[in-house]
C-alpha positions in Angstrom: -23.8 12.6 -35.6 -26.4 9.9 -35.4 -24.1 7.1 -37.3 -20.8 8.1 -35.1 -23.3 6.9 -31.7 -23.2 3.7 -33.0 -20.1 3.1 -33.8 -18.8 4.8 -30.5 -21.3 2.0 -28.9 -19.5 -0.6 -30.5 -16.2 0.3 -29.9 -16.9 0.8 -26.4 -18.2 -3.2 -26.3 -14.9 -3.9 -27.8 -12.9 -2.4 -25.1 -14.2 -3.8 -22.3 -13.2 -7.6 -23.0 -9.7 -6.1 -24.1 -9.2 -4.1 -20.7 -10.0 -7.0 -19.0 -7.5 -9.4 -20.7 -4.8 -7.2 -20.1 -2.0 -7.9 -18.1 -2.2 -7.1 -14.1 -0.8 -3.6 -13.1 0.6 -2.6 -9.9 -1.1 -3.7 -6.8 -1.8 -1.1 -3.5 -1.7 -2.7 -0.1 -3.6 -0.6 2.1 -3.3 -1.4 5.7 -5.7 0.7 8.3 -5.0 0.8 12.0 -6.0 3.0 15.0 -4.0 4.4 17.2 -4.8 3.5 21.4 -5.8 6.5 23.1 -2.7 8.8 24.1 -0.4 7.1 21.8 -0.7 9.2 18.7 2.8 10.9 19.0 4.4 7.9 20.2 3.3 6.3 16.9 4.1 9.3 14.9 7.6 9.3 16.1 8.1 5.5 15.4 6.6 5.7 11.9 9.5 8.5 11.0 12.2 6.6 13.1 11.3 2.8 11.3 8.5 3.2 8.8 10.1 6.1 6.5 13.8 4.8 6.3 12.6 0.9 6.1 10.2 2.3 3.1 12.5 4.6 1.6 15.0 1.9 1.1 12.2 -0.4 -0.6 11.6 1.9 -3.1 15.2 2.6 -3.3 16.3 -1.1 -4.1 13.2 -0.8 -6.4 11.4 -3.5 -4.2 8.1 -1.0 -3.9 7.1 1.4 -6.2 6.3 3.9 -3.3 4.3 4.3 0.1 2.0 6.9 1.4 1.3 6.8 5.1 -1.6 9.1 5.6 -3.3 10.3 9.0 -7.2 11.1 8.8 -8.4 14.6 9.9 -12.1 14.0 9.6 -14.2 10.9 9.2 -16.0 8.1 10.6 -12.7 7.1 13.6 -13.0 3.6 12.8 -9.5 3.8 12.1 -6.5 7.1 12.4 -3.8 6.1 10.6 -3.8 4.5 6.3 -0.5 3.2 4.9 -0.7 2.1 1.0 2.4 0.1 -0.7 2.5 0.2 -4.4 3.9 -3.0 -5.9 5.0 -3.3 -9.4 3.3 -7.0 -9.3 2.7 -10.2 -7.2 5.8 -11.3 -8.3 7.6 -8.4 -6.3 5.2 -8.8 -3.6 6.2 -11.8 -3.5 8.6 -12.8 -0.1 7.8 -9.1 0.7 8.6 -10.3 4.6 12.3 -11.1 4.2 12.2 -7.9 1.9 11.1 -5.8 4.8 14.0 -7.4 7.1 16.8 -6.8 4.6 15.6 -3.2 4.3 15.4 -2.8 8.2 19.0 -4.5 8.6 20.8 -1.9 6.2 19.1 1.4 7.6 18.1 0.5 11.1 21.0 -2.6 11.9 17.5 -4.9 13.3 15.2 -7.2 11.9 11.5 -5.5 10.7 9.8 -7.5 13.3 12.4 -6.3 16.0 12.4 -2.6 14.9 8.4 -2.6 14.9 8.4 -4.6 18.5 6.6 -1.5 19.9 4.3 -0.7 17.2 1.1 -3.4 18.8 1.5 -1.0 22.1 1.0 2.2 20.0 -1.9 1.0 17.8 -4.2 -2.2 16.3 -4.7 -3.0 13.1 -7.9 -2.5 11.9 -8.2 -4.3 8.5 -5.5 -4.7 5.3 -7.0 -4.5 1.6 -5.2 -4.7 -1.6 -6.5 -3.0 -4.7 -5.7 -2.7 -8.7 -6.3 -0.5 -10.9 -10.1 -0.4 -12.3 -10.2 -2.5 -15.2 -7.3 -4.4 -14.4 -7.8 -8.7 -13.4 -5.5 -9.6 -9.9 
């Protein structure tokens, strides 16, 4: 057992440099907001009348791997509301804004930014991160 430890040691030096030269994976936007006090079903009923069919039809034209729009049950209240985007690349995140528009026009007959008009009366943004996979170079 003693002479597989070093080997195992070495292999595992090896790795490291290799994970980090490979090629980026799919990047997660993660966008945290909070509701405004009373607004919570408001906002829930205009996430499933814009956000789900604008999203669905993302990852249907393959634009977005998929979306999870999460509500917190317990924590710190610094923010309600988490919505993540996974994106094949940067390249498909690219012009993700016009994206979002041609997606609103086909399900909702409106541009993105006229379909979410209400959404800064329901809730404020707290922050937006984007994330990749652990071992993985942006």
């Amino acid at each position: 057992m003693r002479c597989a430890l070093p080997t195992l040691v070495g292999l595992l030096t090896l790795a490291a440099p290799v994970a980090g030269q490979a090629k980026p994976g799919h990047i997660y936007v993660v966008g945290f907001y909070q509701v405004l006090p009373g607004k919570g079903p408001a906002y829930n009923k205009a996430l499933a009348d814009v956000s789900i069919p604008v999203f669905n039809e993302l990852v249907k034209r393959n634009v977005i791997v998929s979306y999870q729009q999460l509500v917190q049950v317990a924590g710190s209240g610094e923010y309600t509301h988490v919505f993540i985007v996974e994106v094949a690349n940067w390249a498909a995140f690219d012009g993700i804004n016009a994206k979002l528009n041609d997606a609103a026009q086909a399900t909702l007959h409106k541009s993105y930014s006229e379909a979410t008009a209400e959404f800064p009366e329901l809730r404020r943004p707290v922050r937006s991160e984007y994330f990749t996979a652990s071992g993985q170079q942006p």
